[in-house]
N, CA, C and O atoms as a GROMACS GRO file, in nm:
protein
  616
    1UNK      N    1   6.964   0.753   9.421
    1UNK     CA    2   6.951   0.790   9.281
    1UNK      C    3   6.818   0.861   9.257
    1UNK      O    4   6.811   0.950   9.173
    2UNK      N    5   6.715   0.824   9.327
    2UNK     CA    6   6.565   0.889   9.252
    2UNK      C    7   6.623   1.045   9.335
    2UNK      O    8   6.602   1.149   9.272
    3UNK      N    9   6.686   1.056   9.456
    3UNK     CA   10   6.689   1.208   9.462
    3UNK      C   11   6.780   1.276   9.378
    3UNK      O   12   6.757   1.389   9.336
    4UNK      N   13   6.873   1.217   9.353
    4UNK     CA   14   6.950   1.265   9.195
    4UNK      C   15   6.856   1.346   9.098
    4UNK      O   16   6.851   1.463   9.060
    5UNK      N   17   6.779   1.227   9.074
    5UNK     CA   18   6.715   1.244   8.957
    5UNK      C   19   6.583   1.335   8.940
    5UNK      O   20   6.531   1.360   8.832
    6UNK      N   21   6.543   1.374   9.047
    6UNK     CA   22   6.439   1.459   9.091
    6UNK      C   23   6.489   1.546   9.116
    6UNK      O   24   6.409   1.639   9.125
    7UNK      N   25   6.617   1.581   9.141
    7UNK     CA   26   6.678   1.720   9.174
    7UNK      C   27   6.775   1.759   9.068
    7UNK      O   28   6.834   1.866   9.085
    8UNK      N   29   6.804   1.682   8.954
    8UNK     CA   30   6.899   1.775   8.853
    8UNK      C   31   6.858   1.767   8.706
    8UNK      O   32   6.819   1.654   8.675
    9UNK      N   33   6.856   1.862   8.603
    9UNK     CA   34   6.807   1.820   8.491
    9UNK      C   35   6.893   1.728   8.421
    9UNK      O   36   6.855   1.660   8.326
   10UNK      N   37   6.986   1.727   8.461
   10UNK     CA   38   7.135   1.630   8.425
   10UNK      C   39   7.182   1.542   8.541
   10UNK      O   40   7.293   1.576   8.582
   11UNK      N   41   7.131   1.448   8.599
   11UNK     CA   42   7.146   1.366   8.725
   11UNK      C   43   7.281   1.287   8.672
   11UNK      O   44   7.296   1.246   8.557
   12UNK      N   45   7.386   1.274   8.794
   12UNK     CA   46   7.486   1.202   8.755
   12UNK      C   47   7.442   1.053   8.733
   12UNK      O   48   7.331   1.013   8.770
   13UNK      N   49   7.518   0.986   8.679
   13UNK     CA   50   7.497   0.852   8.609
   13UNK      C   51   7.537   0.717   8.742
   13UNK      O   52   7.645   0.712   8.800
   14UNK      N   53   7.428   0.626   8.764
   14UNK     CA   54   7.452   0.520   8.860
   14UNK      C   55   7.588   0.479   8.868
   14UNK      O   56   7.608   0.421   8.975
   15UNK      N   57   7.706   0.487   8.785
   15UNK     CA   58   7.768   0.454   8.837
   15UNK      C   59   7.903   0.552   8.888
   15UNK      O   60   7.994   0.533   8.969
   16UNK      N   61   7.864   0.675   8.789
   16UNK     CA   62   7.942   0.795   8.858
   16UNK      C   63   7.930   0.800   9.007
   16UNK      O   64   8.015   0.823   9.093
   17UNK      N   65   7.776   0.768   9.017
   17UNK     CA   66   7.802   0.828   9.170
   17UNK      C   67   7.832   0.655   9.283
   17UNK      O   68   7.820   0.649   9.405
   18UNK      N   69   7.855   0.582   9.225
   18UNK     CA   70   7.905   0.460   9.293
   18UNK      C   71   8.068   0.471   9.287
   18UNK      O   72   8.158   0.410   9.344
   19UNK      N   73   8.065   0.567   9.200
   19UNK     CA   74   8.240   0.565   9.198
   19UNK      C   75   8.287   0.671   9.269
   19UNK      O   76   8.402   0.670   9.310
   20UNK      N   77   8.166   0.821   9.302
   20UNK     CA   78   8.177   0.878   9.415
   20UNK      C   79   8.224   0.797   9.550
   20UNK      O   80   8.327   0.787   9.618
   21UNK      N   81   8.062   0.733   9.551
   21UNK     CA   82   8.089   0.684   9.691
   21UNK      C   83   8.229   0.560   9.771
   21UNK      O   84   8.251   0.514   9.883
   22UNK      N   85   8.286   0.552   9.650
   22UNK     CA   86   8.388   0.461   9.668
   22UNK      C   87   8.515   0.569   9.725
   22UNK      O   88   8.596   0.535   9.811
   23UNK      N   89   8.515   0.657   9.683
   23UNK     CA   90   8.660   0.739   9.683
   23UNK      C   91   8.666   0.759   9.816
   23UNK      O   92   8.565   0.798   9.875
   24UNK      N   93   8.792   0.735   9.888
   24UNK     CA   94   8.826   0.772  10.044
   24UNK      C   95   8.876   0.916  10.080
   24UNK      O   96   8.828   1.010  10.145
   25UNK      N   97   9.006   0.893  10.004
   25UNK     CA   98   9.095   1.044  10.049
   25UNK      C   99   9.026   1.185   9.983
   25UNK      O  100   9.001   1.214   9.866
   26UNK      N  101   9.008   1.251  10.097
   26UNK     CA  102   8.979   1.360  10.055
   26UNK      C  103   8.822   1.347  10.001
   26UNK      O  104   8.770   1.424   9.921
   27UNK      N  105   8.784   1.278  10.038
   27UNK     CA  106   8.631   1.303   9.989
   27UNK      C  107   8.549   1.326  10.159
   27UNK      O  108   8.623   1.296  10.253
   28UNK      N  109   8.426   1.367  10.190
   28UNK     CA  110   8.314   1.396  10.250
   28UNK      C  111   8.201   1.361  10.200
   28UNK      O  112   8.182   1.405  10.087
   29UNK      N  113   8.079   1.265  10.267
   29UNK     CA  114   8.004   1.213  10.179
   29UNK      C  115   7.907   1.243  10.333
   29UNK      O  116   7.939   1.223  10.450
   30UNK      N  117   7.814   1.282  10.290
   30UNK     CA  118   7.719   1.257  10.422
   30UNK      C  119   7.537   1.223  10.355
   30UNK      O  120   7.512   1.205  10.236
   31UNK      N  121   7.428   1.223  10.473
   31UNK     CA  122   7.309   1.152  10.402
   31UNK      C  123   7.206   1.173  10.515
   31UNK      O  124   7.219   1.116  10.623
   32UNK      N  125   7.108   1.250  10.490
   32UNK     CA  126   7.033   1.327  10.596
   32UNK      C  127   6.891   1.169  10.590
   32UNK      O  128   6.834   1.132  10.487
   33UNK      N  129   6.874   1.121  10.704
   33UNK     CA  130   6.746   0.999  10.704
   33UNK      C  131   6.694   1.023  10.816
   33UNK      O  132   6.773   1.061  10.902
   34UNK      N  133   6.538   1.011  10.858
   34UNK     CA  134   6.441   1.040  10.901
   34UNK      C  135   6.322   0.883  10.919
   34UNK      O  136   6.251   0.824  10.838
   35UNK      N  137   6.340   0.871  11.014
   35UNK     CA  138   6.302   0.710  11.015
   35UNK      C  139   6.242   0.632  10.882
   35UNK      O  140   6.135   0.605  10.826
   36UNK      N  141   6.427   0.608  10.864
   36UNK     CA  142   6.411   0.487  10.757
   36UNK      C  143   6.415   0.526  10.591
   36UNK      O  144   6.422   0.460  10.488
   37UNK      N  145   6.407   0.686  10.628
   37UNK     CA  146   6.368   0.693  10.503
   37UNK      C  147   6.475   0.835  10.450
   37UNK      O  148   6.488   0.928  10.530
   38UNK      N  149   6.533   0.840  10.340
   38UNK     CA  150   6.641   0.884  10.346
   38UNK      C  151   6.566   1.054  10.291
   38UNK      O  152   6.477   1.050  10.206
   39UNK      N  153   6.612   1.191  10.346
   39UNK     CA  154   6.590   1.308  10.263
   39UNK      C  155   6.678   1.394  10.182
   39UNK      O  156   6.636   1.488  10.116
   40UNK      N  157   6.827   1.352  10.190
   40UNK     CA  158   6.902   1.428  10.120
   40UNK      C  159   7.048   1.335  10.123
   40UNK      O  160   7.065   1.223  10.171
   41UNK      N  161   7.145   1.423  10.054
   41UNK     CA  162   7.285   1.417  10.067
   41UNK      C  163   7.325   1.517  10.021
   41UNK      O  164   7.263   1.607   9.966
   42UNK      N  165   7.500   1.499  10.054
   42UNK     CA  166   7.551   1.662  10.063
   42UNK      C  167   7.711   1.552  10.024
   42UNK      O  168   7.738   1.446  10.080
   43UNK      N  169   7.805   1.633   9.898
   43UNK     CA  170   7.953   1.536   9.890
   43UNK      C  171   8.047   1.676   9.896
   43UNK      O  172   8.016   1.795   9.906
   44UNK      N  173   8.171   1.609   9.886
   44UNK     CA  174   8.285   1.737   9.871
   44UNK      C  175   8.386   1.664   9.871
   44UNK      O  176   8.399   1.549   9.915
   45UNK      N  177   8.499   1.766   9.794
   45UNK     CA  178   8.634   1.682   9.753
   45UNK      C  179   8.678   1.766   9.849
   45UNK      O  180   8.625   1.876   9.864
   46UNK      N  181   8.807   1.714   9.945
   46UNK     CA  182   8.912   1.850  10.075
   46UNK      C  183   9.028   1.800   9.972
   46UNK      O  184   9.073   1.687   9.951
   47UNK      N  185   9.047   1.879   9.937
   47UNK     CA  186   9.250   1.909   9.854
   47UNK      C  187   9.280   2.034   9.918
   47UNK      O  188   9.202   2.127   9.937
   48UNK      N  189   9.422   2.025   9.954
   48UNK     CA  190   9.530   2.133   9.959
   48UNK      C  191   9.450   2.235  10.055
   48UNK      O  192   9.472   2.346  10.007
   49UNK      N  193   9.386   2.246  10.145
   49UNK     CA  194   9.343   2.358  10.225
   49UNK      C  195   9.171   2.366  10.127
   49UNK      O  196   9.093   2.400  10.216
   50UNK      N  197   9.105   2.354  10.024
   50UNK     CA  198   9.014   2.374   9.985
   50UNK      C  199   8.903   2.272   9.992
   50UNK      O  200   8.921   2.152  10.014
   51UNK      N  201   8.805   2.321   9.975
   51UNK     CA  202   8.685   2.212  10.009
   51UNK      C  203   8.593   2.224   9.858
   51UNK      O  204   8.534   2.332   9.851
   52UNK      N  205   8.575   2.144   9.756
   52UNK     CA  206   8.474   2.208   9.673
   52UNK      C  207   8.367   2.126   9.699
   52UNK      O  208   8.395   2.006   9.704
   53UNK      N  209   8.222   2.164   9.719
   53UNK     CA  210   8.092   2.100   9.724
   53UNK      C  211   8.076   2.032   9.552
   53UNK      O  212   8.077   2.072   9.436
   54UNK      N  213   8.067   1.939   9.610
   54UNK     CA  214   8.020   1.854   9.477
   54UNK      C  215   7.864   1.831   9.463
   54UNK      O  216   7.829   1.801   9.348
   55UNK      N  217   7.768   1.840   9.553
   55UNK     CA  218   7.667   1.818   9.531
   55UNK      C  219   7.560   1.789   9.637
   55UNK      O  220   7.563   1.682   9.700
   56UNK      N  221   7.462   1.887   9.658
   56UNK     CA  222   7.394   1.903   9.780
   56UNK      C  223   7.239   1.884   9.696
   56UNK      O  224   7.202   1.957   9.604
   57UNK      N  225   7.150   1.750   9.762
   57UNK     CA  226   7.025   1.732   9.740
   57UNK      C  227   6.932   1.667   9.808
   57UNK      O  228   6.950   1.549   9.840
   58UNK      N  229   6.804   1.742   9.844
   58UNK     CA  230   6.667   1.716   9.901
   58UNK      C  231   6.589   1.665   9.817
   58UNK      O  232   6.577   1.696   9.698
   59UNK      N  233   6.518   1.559   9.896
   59UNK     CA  234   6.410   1.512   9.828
   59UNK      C  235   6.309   1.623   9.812
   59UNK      O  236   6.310   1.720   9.888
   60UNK      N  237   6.196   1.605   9.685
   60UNK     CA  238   6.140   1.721   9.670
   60UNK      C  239   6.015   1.723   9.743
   60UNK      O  240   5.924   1.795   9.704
   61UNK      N  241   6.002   1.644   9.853
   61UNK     CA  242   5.874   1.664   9.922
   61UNK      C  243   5.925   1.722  10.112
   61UNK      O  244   5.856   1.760  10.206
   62UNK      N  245   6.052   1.705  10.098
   62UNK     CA  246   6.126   1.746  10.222
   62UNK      C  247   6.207   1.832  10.227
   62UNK      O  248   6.294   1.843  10.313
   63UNK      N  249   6.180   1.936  10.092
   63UNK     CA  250   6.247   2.090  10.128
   63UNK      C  251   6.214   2.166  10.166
   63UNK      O  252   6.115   2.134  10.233
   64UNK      N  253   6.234   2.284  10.172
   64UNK     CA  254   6.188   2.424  10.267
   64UNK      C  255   6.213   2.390  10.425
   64UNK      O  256   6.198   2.471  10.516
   65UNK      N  257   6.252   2.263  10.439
   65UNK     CA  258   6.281   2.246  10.649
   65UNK      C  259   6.426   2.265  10.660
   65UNK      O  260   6.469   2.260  10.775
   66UNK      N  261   6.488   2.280  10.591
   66UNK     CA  262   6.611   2.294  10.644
   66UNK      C  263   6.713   2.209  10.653
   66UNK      O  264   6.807   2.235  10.727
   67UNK      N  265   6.709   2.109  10.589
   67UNK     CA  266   6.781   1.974  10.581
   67UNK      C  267   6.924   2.056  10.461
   67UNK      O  268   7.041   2.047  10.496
   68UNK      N  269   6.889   2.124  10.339
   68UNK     CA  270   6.979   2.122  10.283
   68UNK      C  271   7.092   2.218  10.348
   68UNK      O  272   7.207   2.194  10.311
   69UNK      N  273   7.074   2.322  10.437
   69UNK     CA  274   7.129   2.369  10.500
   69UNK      C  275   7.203   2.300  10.631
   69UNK      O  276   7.325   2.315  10.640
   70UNK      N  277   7.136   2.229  10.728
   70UNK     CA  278   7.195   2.143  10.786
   70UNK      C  279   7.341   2.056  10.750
   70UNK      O  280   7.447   2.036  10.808
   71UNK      N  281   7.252   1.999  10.556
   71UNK     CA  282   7.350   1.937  10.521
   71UNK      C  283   7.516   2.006  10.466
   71UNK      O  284   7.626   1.952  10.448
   72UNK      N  285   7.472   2.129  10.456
   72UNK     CA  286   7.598   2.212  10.385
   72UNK      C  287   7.661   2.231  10.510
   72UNK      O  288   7.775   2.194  10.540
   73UNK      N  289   7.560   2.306  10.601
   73UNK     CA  290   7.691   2.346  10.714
   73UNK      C  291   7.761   2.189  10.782
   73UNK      O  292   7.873   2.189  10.833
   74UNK      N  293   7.702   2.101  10.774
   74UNK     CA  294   7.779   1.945  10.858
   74UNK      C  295   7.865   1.930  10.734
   74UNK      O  296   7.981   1.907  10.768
   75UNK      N  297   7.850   1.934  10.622
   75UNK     CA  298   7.929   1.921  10.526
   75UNK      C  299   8.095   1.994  10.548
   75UNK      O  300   8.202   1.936  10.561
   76UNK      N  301   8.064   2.156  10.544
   76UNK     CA  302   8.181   2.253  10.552
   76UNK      C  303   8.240   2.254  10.705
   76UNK      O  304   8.336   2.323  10.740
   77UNK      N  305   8.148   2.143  10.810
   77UNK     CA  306   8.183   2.147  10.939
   77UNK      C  307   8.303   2.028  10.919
   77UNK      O  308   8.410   2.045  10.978
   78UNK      N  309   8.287   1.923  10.846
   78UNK     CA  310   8.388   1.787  10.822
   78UNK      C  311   8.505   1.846  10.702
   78UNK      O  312   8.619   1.800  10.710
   79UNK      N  313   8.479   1.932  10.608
   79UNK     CA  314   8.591   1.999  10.550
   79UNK      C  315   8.696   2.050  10.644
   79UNK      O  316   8.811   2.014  10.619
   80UNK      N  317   8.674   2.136  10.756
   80UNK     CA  318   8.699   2.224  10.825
   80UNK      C  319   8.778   2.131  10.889
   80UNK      O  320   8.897   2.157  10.869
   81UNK      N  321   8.763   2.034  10.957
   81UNK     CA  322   8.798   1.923  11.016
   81UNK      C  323   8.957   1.872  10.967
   81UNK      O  324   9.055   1.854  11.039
   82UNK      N  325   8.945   1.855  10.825
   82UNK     CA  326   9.026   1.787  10.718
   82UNK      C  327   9.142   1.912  10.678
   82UNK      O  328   9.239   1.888  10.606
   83UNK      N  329   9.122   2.012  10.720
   83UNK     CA  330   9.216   2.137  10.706
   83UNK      C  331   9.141   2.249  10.595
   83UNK      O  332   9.198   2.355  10.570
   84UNK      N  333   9.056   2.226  10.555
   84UNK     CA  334   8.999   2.289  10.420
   84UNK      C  335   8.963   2.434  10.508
   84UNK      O  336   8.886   2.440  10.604
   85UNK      N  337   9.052   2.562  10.441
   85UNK     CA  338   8.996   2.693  10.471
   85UNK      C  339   8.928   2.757  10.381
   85UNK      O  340   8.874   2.866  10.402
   86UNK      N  341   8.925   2.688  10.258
   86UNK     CA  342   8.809   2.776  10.189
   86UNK      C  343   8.696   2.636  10.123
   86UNK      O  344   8.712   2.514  10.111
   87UNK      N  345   8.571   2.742  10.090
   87UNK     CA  346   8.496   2.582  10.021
   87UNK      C  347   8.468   2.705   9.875
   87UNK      O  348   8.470   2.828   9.881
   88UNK      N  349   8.445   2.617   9.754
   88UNK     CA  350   8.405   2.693   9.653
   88UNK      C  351   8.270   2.590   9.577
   88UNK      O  352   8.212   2.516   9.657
   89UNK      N  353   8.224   2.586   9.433
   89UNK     CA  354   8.099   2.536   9.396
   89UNK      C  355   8.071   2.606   9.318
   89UNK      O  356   8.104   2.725   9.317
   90UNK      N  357   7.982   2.532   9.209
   90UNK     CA  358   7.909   2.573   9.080
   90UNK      C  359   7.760   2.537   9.123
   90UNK      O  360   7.704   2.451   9.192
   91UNK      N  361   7.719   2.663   9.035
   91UNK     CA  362   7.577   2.662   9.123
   91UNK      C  363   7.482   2.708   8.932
   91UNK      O  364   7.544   2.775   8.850
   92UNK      N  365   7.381   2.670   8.910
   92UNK     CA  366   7.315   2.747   8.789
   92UNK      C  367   7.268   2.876   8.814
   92UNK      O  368   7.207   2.920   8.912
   93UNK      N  369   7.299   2.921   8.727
   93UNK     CA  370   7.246   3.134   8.807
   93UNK      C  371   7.082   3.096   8.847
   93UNK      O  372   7.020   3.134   8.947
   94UNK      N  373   7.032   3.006   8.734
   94UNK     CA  374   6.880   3.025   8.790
   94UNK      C  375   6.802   2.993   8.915
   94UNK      O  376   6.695   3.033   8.961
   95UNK      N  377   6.896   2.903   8.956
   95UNK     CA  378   6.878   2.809   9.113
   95UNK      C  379   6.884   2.934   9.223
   95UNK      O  380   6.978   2.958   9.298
   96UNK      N  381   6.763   3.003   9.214
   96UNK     CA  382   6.750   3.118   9.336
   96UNK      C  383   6.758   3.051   9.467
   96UNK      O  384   6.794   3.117   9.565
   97UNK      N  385   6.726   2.916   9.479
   97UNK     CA  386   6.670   2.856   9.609
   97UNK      C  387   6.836   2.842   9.726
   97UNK      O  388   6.872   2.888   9.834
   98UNK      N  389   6.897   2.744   9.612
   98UNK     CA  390   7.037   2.732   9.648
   98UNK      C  391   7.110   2.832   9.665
   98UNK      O  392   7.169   2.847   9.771
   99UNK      N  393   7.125   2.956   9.525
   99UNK     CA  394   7.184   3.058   9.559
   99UNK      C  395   7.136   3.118   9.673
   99UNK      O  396   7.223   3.200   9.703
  100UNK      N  397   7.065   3.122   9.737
  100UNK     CA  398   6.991   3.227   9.837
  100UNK      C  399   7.079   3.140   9.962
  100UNK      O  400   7.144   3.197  10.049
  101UNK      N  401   7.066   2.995   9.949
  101UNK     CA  402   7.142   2.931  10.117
  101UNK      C  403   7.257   2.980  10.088
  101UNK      O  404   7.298   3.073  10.157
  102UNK      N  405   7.334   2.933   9.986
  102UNK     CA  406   7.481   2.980   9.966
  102UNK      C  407   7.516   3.116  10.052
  102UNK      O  408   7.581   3.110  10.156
  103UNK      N  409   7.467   3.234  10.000
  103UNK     CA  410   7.474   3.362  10.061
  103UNK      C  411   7.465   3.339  10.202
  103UNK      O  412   7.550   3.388  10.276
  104UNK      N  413   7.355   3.261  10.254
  104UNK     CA  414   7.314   3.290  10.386
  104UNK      C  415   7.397   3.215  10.438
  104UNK      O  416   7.368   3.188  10.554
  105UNK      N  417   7.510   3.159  10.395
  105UNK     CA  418   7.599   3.105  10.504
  105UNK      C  419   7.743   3.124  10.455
  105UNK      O  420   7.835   3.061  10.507
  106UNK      N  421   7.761   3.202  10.366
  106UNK     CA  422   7.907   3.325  10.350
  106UNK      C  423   7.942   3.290  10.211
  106UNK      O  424   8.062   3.312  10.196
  107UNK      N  425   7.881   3.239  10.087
  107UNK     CA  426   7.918   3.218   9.999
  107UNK      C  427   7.889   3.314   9.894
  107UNK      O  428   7.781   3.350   9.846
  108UNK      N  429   7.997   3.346   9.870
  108UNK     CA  430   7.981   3.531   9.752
  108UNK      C  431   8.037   3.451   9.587
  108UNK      O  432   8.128   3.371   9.569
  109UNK      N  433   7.942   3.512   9.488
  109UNK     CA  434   7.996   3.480   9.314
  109UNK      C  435   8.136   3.547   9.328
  109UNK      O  436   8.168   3.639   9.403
  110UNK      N  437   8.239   3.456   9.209
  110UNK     CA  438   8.321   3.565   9.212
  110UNK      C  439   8.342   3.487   9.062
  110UNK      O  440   8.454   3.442   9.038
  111UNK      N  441   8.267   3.476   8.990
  111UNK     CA  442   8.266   3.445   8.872
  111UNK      C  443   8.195   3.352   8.782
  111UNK      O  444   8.109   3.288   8.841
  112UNK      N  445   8.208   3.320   8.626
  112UNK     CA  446   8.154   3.247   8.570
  112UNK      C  447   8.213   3.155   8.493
  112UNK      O  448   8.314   3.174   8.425
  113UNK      N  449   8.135   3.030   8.508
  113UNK     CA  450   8.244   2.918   8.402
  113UNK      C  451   8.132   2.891   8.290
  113UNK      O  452   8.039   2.812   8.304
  114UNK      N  453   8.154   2.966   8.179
  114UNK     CA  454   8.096   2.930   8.009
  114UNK      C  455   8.046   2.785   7.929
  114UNK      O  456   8.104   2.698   7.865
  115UNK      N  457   7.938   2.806   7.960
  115UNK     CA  458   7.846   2.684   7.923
  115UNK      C  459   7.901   2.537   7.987
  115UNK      O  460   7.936   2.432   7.933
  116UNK      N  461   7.891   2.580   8.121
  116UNK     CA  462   7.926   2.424   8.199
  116UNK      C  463   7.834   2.341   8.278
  116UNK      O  464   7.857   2.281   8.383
  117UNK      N  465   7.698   2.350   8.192
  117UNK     CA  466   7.624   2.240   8.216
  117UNK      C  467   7.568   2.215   8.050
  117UNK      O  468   7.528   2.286   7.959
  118UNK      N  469   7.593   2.068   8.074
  118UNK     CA  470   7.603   2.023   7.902
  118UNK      C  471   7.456   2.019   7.830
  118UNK      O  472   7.441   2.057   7.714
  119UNK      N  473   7.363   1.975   7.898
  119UNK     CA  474   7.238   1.958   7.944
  119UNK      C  475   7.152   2.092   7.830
  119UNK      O  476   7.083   2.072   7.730
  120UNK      N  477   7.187   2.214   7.890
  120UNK     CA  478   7.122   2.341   7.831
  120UNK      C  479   7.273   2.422   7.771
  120UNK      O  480   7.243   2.478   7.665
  121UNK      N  481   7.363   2.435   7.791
  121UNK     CA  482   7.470   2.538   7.759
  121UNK      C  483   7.482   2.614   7.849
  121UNK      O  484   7.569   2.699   7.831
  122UNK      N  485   7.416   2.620   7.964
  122UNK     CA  486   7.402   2.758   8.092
  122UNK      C  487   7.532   2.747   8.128
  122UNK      O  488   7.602   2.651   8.096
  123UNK      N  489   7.572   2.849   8.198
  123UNK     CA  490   7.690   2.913   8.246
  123UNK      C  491   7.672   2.891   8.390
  123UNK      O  492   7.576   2.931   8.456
  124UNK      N  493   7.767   2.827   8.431
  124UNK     CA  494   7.776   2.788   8.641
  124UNK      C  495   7.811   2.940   8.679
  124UNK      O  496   7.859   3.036   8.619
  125UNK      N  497   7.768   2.916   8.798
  125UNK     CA  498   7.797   3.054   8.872
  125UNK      C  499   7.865   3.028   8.943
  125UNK      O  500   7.822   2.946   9.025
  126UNK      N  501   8.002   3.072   8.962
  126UNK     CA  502   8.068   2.996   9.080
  126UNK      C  503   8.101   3.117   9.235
  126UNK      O  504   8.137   3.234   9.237
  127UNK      N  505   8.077   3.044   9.318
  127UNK     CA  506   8.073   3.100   9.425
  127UNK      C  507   8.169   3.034   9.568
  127UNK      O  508   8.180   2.914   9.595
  128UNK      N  509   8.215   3.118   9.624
  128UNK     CA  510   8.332   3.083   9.718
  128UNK      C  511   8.307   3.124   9.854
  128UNK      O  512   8.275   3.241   9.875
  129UNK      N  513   8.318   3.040   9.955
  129UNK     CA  514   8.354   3.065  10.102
  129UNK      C  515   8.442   3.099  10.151
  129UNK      O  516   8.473   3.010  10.231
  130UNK      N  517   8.543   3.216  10.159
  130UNK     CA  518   8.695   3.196  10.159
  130UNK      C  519   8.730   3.201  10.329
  130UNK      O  520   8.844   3.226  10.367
  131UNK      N  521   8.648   3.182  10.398
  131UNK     CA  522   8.699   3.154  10.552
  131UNK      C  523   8.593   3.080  10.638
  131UNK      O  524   8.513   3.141  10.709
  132UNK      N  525   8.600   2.910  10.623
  132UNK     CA  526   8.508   2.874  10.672
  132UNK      C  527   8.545   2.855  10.829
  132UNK      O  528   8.483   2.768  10.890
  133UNK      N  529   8.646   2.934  10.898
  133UNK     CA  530   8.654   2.952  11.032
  133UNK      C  531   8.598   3.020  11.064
  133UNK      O  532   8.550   3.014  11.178
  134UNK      N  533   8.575   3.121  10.980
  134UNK     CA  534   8.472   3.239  11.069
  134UNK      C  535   8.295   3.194  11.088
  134UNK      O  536   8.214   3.258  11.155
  135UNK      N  537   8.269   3.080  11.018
  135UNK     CA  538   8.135   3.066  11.045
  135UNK      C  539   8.119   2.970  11.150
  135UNK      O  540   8.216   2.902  11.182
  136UNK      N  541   7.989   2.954  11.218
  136UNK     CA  542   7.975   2.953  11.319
  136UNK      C  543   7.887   2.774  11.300
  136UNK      O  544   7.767   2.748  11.309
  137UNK      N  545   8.019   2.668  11.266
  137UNK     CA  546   7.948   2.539  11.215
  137UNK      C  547   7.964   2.450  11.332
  137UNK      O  548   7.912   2.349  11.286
  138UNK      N  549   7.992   2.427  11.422
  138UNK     CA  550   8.034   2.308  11.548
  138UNK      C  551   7.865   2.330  11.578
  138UNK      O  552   7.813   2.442  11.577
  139UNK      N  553   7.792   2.203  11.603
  139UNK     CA  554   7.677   2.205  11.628
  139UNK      C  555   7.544   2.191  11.570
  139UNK      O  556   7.444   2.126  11.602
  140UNK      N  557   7.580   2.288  11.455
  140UNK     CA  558   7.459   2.323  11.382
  140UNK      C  559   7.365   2.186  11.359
  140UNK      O  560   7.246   2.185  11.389
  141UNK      N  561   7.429   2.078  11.305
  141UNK     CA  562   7.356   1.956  11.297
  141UNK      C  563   7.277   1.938  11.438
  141UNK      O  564   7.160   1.960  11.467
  142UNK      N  565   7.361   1.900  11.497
  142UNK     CA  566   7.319   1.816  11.624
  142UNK      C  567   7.180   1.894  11.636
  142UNK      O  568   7.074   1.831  11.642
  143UNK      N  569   7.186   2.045  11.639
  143UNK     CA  570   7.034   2.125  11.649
  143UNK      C  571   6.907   2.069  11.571
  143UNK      O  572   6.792   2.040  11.604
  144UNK      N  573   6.997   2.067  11.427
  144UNK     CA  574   6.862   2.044  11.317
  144UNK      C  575   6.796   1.900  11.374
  144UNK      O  576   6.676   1.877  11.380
  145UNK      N  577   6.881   1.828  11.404
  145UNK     CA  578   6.868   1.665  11.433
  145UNK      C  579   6.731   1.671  11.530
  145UNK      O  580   6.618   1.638  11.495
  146UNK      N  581   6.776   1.730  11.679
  146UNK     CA  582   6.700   1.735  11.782
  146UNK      C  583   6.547   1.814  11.707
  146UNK      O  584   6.433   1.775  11.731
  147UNK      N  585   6.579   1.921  11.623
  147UNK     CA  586   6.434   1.974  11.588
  147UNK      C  587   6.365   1.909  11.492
  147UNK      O  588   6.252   1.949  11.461
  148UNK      N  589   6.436   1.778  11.420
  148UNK     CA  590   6.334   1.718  11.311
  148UNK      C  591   6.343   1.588  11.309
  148UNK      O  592   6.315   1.514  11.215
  149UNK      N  593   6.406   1.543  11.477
  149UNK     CA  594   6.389   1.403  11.470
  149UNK      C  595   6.499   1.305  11.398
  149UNK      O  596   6.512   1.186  11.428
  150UNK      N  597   6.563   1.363  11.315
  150UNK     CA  598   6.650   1.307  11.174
  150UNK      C  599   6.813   1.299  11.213
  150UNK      O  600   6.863   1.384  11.288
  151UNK      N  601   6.870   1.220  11.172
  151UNK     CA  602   6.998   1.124  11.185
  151UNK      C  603   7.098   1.161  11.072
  151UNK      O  604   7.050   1.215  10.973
  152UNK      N  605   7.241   1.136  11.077
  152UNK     CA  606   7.264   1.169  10.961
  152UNK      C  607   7.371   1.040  10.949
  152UNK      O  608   7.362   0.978  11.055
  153UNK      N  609   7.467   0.977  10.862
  153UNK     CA  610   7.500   0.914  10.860
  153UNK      C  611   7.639   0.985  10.736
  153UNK      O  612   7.625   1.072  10.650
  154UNK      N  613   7.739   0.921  10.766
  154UNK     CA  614   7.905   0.962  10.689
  154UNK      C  615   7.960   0.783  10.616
  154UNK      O  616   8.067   0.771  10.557
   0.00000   0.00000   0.00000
């Protein structure tokens, strides 16, 4: 929860996300830790061939290394798994940081959903992966792991 809450101006509510972590089918839940001490998580719903990211977050003293990326591609690597050929996600236009990984690992806008964060009125940007076979995800963790020491746990 404190990385929730340090990472959204609208953090989901303790027990929303206990009712996340309860759901089996079709969910992906993963959790990037570093002796003992936890730096992120990454969720996603797999329906019908699709994967949508529900929510990818770094603690704010352990970003810029690469954990949230790690966590997306192990994320769209266990979609992939589950049959999911495309992944999609709402992102805030202003979030350059996120938008910028998105891109860098095949995720293009292909539209907008009208004041869907309740918080300010901003408009999500939504953005889509539509072939997560073509990216190049078997591994990628295991790398980040070996270069930062860090574990991940499902």
């Amino acid at each position: 929860m404190a990385i929730e809450e340090a990472s959204f101006a609208s953090p989901w509510a303790r027990q929303a996300m206990i009712e996340e972590l309860g759901r089996t089918r079709g969910a992906v839940f993963l959790a990037a830790e570093s002796e003992g001490r936890f730096l992120g998580y990454a969720s996603a719903w797999v329906y019908a061939g699709e994967a949508h990211v529900m929510n990818i977050a770094v603690a704010p003293a352990d970003r810029g290394r690469g954990t949230g990326e790690a966590l997306l591609l192990t994320l769209l690597e266990r979609a992939l798994r589950l049959d999911a050929r495309l992944a999609y996600l709402e992102v805030r236009p202003g979030n350059r940081e996120a938008i910028a990984l998105y891109t860098k690992l095949g995720f293009r806008p292909y539209g907008r959903r009208p004041r869907y964060y309740a918080d300010s009125g901003e408009d999500a940007l939504l953005m889509a992966c539509k072939s997560l076979r073509q990216l190049d995800l078997p591994g990628r963790w295991e790398v980040w792991e070996q270069r930062h020491g860090a574990r991940s746990a499902e």
